[in-house]
ROMARDO-648928 format. One record per atom (N, C-alpha, C): residue in one letter; x negated, y, z. Coordinates in steps of 0.05 Angstrom, whole numbers, plus 5000, padded with zeros to 4 digits. Atoms other than C-alpha are relative to their C-alpha. Example, Ala and Ser with C-alpha at 12.3 -4.5 7.8 and 13.67 -1.06 7.14 Angstrom:
residues 2
A498249765000
A475449105156
A498250245000
S501649764999
S472749795143
S501550225014
end
This chain:
residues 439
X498449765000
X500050005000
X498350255000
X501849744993
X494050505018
X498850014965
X501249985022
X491150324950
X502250194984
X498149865019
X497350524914
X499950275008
X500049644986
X497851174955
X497950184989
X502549805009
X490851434941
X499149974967
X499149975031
X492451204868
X500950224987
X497949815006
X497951654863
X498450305008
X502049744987
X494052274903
X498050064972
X501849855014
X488452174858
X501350134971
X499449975023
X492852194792
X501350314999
X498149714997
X496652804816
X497250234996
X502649825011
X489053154820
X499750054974
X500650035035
X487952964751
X501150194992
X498749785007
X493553354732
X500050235012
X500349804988
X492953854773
X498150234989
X502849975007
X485853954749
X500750144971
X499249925028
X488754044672
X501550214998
X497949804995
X493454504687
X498650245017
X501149714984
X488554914727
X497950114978
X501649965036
X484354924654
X501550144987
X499049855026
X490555154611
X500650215020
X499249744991
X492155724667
X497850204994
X502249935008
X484855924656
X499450154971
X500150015036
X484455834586
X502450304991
X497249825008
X491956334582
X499650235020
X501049724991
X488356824625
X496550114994
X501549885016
X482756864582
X496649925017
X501650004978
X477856634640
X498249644973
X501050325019
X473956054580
X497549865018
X502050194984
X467955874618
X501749835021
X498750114975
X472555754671
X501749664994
X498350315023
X477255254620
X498349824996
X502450145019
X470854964592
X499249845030
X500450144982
X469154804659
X502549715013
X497650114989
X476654544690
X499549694975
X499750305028
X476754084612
X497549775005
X502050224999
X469653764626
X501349815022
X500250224983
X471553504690
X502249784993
X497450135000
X479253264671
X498449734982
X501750175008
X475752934609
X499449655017
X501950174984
X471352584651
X501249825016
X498750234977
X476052304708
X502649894982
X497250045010
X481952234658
X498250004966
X500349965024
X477851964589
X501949824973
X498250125023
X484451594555
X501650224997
X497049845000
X488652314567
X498750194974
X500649765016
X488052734507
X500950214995
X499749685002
X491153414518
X498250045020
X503349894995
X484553374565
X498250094977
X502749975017
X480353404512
X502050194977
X499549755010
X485453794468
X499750335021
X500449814981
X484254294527
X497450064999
X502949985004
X477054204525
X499050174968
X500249915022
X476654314447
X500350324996
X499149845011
X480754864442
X497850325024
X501249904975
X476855224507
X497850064991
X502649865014
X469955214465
X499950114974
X499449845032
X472955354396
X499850305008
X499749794990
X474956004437
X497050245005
X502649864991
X467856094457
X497650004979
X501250015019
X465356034390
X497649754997
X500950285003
X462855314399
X501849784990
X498450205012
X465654984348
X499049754986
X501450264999
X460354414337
X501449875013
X499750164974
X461254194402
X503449975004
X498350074994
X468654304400
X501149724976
X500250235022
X468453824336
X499949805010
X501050234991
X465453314375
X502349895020
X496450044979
X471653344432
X501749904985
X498050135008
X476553314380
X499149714990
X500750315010
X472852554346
X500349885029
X499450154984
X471952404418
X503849865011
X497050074999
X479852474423
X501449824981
X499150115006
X480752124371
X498849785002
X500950304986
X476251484396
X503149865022
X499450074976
X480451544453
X504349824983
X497550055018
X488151594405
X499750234979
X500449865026
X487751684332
X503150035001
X496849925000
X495251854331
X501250235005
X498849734989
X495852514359
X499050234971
X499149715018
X497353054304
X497050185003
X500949764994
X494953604344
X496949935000
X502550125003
X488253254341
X497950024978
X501749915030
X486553224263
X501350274996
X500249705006
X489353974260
X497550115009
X502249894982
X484854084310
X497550104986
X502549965017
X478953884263
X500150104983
X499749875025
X481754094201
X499350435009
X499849764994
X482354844241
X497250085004
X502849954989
X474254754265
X498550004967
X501449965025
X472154684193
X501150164983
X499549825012
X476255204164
X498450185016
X501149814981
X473455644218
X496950014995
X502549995004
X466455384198
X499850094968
X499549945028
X468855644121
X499149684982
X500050145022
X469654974093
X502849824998
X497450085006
X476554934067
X501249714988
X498550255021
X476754264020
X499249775032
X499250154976
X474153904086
X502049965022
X497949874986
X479254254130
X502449874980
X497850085013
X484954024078
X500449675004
X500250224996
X483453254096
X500749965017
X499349984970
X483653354169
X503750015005
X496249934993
X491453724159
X501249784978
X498550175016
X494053244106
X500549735022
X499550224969
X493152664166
X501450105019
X498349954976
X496353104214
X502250084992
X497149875012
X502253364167
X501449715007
X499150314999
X503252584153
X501349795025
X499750084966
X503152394235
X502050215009
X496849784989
X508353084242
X500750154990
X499449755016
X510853344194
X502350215010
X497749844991
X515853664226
X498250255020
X500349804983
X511354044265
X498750364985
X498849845020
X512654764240
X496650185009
X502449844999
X504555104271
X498049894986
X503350045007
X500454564240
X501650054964
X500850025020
X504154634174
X500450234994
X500749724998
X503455394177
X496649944997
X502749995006
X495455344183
X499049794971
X499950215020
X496154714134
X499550234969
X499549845025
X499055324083
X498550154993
X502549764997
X492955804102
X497649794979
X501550165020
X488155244076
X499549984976
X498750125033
X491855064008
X499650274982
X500649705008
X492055884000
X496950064993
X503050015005
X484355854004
X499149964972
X501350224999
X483455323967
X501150084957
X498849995012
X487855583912
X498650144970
X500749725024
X486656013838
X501950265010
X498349634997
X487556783858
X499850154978
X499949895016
X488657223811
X501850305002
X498249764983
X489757963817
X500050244969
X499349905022
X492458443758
X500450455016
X500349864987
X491159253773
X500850254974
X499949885026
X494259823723
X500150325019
X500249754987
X492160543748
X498750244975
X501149745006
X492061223738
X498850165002
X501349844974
X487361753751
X498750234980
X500649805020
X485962463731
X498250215026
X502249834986
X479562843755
X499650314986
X500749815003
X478463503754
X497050155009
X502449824990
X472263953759
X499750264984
X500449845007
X470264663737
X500850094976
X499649925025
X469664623666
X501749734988
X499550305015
X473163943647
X502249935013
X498150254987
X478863483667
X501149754978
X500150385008
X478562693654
X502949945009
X498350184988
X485262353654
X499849674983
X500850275015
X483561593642
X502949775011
X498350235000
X489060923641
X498049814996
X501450254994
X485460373668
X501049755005
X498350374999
X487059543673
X497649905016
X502050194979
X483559183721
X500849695005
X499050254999
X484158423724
X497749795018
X502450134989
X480157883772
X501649834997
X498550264994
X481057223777
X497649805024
X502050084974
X477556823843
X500149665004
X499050214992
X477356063861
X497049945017
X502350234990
X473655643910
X499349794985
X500050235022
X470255153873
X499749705024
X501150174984
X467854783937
X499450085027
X500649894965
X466654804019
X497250304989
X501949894996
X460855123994
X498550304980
X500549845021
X461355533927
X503050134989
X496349975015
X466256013901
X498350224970
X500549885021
X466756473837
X501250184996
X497449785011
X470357093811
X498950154972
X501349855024
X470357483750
X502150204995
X498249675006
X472858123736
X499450124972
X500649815019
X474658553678
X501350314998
X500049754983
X475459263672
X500550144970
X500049865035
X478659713597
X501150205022
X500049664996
X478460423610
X500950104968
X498949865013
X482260883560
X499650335009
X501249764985
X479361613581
X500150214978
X500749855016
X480262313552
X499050285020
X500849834989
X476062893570
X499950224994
X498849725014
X478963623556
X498550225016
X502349734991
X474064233560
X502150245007
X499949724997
X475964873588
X498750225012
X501249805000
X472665513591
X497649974983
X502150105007
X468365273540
X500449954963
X499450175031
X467065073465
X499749724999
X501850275005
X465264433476
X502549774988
X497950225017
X469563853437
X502049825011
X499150154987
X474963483467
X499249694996
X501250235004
X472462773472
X501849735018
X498450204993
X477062053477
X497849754993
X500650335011
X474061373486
X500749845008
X499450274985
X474660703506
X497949855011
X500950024982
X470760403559
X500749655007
X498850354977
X470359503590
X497650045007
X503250104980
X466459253633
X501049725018
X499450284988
X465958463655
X496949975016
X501650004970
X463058253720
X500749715013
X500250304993
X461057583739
X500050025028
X500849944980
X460457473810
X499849695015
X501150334975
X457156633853
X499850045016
X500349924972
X457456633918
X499049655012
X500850304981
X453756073962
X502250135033
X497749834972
X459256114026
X499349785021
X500750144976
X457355864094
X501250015021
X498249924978
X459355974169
X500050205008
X500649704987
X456356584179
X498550124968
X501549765026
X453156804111
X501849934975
X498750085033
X455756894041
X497350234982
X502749895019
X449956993988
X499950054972
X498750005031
X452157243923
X498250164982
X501649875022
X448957383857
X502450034977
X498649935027
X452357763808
X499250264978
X502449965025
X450958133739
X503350044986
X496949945005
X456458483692
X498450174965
X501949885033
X455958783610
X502250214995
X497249725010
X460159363572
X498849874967
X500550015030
X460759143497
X501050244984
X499649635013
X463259883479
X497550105003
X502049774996
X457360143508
X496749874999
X501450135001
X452659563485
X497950025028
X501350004965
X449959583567
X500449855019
X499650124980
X448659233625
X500950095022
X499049794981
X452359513680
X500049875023
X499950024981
X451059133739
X497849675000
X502250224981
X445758593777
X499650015021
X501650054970
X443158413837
X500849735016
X499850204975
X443458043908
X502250215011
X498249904977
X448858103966
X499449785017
X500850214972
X447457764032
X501750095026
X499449884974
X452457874086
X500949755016
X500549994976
X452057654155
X502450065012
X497949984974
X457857514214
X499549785015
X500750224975
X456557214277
X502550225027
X499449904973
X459357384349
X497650015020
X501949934975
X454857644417
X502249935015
X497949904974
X460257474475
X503050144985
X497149935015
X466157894455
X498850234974
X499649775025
X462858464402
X498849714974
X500150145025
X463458204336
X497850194980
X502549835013
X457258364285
X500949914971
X500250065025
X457458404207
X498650194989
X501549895015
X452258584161
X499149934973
X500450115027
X451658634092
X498550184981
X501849935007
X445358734049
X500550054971
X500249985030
X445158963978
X497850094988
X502449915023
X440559033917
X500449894980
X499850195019
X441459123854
X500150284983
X500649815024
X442959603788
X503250034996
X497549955010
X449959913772
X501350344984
X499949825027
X452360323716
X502050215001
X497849964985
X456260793762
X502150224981
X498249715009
X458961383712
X499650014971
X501250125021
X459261133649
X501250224970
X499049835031
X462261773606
X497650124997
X502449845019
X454962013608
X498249814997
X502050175001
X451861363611
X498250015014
X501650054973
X449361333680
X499149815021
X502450154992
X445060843714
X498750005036
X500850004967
X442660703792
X498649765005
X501950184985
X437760213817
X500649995032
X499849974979
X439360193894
X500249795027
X499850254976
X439559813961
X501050075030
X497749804980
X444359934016
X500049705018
X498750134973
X446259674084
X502850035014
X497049994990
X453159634114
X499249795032
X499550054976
X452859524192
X502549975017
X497949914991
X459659444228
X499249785027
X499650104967
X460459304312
X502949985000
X497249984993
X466959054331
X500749965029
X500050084970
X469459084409
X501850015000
X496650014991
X476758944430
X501350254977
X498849815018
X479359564394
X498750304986
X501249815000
X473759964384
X497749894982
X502549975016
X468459984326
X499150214991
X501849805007
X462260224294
X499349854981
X500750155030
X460160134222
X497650304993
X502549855010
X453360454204
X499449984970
X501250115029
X451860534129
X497250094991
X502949865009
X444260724094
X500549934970
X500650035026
X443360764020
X498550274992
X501649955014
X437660913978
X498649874978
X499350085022
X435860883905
X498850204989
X501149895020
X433161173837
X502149974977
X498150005031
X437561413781
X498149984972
X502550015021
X435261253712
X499650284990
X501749675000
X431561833680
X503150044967
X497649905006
X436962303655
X498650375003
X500749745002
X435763043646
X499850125028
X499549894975
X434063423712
X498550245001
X501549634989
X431764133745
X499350005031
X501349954970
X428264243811
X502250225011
X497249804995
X432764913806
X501150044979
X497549875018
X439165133772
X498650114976
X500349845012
X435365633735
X497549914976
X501350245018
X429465053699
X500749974973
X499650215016
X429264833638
X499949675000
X499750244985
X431464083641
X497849834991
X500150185009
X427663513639
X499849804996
X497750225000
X427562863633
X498549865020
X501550054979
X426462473696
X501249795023
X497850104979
X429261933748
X500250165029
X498449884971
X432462153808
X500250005027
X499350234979
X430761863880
X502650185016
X497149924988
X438161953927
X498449745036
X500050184973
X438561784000
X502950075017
X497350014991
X445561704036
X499649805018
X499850124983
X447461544107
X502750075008
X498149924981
X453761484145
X501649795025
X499550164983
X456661324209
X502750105007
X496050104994
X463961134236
X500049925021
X499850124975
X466361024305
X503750005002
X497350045001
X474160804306
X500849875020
X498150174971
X478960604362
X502349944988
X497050014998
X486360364355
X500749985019
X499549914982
X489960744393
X502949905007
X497350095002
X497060454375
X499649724983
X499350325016
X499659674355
X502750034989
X496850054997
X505959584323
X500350224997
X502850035025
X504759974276
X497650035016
X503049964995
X496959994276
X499650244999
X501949845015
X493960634281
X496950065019
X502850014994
X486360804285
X499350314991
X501149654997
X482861514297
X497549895002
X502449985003
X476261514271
X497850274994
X501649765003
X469962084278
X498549844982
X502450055022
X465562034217
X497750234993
X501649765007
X459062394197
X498849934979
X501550155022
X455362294138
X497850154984
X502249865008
X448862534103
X500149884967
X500350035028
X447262594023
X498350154988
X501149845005
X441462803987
X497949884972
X502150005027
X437962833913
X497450225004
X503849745006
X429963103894
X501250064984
X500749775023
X432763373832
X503050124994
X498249995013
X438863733809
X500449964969
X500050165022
X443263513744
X502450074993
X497550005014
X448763643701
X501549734992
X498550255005
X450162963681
X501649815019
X498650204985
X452762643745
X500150175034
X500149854966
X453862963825
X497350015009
X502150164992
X447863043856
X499350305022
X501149804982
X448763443919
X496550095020
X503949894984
X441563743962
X501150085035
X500050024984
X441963564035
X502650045013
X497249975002
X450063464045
X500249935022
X499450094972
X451263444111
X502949985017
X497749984993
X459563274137
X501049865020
X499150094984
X463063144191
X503350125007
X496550004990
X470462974210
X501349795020
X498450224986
X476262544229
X501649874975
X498750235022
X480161994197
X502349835021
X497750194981
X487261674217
X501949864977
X498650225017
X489961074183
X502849765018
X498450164994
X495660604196
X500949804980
X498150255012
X499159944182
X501149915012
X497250194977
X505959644198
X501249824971
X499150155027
X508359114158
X502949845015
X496550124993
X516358844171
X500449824981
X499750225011
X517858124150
X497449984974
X501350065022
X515258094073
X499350294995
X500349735017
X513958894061
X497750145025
X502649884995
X507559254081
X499550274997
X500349815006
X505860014090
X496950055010
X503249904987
X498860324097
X499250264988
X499749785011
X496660964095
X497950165018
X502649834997
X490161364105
X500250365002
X500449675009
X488262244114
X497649955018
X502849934983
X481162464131
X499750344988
X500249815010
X479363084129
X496350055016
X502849995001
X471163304128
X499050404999
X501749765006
X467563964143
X498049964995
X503750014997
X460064124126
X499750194975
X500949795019
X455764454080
X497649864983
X503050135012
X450564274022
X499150225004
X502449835014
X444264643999
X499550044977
X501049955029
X442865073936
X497150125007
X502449905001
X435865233925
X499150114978
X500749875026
X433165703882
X496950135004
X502849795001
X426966193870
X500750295001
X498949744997
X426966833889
X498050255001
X502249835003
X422067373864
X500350215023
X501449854979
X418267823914
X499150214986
X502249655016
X415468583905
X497849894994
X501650125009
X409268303892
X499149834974
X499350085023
X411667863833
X500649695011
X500750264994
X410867263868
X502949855006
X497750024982
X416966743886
X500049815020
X499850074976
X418566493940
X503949774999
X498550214990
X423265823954
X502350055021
X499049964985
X429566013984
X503149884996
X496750145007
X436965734000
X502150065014
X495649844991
X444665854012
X500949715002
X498750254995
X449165354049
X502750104982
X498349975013
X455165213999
X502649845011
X497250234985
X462364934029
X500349824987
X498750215019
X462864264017
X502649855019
X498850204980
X468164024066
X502949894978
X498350065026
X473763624029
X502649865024
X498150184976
X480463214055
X500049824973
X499950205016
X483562684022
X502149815011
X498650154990
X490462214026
X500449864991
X500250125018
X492161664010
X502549845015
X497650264982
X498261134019
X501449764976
X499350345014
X500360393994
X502549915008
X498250154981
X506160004005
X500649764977
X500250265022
X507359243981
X502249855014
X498650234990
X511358663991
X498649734983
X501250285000
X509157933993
X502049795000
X497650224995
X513157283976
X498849754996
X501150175014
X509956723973
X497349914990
X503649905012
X503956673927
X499950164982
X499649725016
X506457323895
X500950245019
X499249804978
X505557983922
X499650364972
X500249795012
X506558663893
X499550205016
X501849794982
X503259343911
X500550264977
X500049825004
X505560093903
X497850145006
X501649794980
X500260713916
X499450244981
X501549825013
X496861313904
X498750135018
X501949884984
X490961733937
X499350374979
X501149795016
X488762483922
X497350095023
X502949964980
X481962783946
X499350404984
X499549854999
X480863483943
X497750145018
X501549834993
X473863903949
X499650234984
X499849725012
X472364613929
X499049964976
X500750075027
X469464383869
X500949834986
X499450175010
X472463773849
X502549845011
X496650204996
X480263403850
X500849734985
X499550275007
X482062683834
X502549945010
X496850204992
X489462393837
X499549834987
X499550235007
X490761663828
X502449885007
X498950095000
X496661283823
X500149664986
X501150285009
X496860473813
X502749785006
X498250224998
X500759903808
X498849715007
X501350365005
X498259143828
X501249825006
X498750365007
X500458433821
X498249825002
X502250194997
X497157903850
X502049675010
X497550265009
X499757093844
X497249855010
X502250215000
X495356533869
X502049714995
X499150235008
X496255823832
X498349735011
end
């Protein structure tokens, strides 16, 4: 009779013990879970919502090897439980390898199908796993001093995973552009404009390593090469992503303009609060230039150096919104008529964006607004005869709005918008339409 008694006692621990893991675990306390799951485990190794407790307790903590290993151990213990091959199928999506992850949920749809969370993540998978394809028809009419560009553009990608480990995309790009002089004799001038863009990606758990490379058969040119290498891991709770570039892109192509460059993108993420650091620097190809305004031009590459930094909170959920301070730096050795090329641009503002999306329909919607000032430099003769190197800060502060709204059904989603931007020298409206379908 004593045996049975301290039977019963101990079994009631057991449970006790598991249940002192998922209070843990649902107050966010994981070492604490991670701990409660080892021991249950251990005194209790035929129970498996121990070890689904265990699993799910280091997935949390970004140990998803080891939580891999929990869920096989659970299934030594009973291959039968559902929640088990989700489990895995969810640790190898999470490690970005989708066609393995689709094996795992096909066994656990099969063992429950009725259960309505695993075949929700089941559908995330298949979406992966799928042909995307995204269709983009926009408008956009730029203004500046002596000129205004209104161009009708088509944009088309198409994306697929080929494999856990490789994906692909390719993009194409017809421009229709006319550019009307005023205050000026100069000729009105209409052309037509593609541009195709390959893009391989090697995809991992934390890196994706892509090489891509792109042509213009209007403009017999290569308009794009290089490397991309970005980087996501976790520290504890701030989340890190970094992504490296280098390469050649053919950024402004009504004068046939050219960039060599190599840029960094830093972003910190903490509960509701980030930081995204950018750096870029680079050489334009040689293109007519002037030290000052007043030069005859000539011909010469360009070096550019650009920095900027971002610090954002969300301040509101339901909808989302986020209040971000931005500052940013910009600066060319030579000035140029053929393409922007501010001299020591220095701006600083704010930025407030939102998103609320209700059932299938989606709104989003951006305003920043930017003070600061560039630098003109000129020469400036002296009594003497001599000149002398001198400069005037010029207003460059600009705003800029912008807003989207879509609806999603399915594996078809459509998308309204338009943005305008708006500095003392230069105006851009856009308006767009897109359509995107994955098969």
């Amino acid at each position: 009779m004593m045996v049975v008694i301290m039977t019963a006692v101990a079994g009631q621990d057991k449970e006790k013990l598991h249940e002192a893991g998922h209070r843990a675990l649902e107050e966010g306390n994981i070492a604490e879970a991670i701990n409660h799951g080892e021991k249950a485990v251990k005194l209790m190794p035929d129970h498996v919502p121990s070890y689904l407790l265990l699993a799910k307790a280091l997935s949390f903590d970004g140990q998803l090897d080891e939580a891999i290993a929990v869920y096989q151990q659970a299934n030594q213990a009973d291959s039968t439980w559902a929640e088990v091959w989700a489990g895995l199928g969810r640790m190898y999506y999470w490690k970005s390898k989708p066609y393995t992850a689709k094996g795992y949920y096909e066994k656990a749809v099969s063992l429950y199908p009725e259960n309505a969370g695993i075949q929700t993540e089941f559908a995330e998978v298949r979406n992966a796993l799928q042909f995307n394809t995204q269709a983009r028809y926009q408008y956009v009419r730029e203004q500046e001093e002596h000129y205004q560009i209104d161009a009708l553009n088509q944009r088309y990608s198409a994306n697929k995973r080929l494999s856990d480990r490789f994906q692909v995309s390719l993009h194409f790009l017809l421009d229709h552009s006319t550019r009307a002089y005023t205050e000026t004799d100069r000729p009105d001038t209409t052309r037509w404009y593609d541009n195709t863009h390959l893009n391989w990606s090697y995809v991992s758990e934390s890196h994706v390593l892509s090489l891509y490379g792109g042509g213009s058969v209007s403009d017999n040119h290569i308009t794009s090469y290089g490397l991309s290498w970005r980087f996501k891991t976790r520290l504890g709770d701030v989340g890190i992503e970094n992504i490296l570039n280098g390469g050649y892109s053919y950024f402004y192509y009504w004068n046939q303009v050219g960039r060599t460059a190599i840029s960094d993108q830093l972003t910190l993420t903490y509960a509701n609060t980030s930081l995204n650091l950018e750096y870029n620097s680079g050489t334009i190809d040689e293109k007519p230039v002037q030290q000052y305004r007043t030069d005859v031009p000539h011909i010469d590459e360009n070096p550019f150096t650009s920095y900027r930094a971002s610090l954002g909170r969300k301040i509101v959920r339901s909808p989302d919104i986020t209040i971000s301070v931005v500052h940013s730096y910009y600066d060319y050795t030579y000035y140029s008529t053929e393409y922007y090329t501010p001299n020591e641009r220095l701006l600083t503002g704010v930025s407030m964006s939102f998103y609320h999306r209700f059932h299938m329909f989606y709104v989003y919607g951006m305003i920043n607004g930017n003070m600061g000032s560039e630098k003109y430099y000129y020469l400036e003769e002296q009594e003497n005869g001599s000149a002398v190197e001198v400069s005037e800060s010029i207003d460059a502060g600009n705003w800029s709005v912008s807003l989207e709204a879509g609806y999603e059904e399915g594996p078809f989603s459509v998308a309204i918008g338009g943005s305008h931007f708006n500095n003392p020298y230069y105006q851009n409206m856009v308006a767009f339409v897109a359509l995107s379908a994955r098969f």
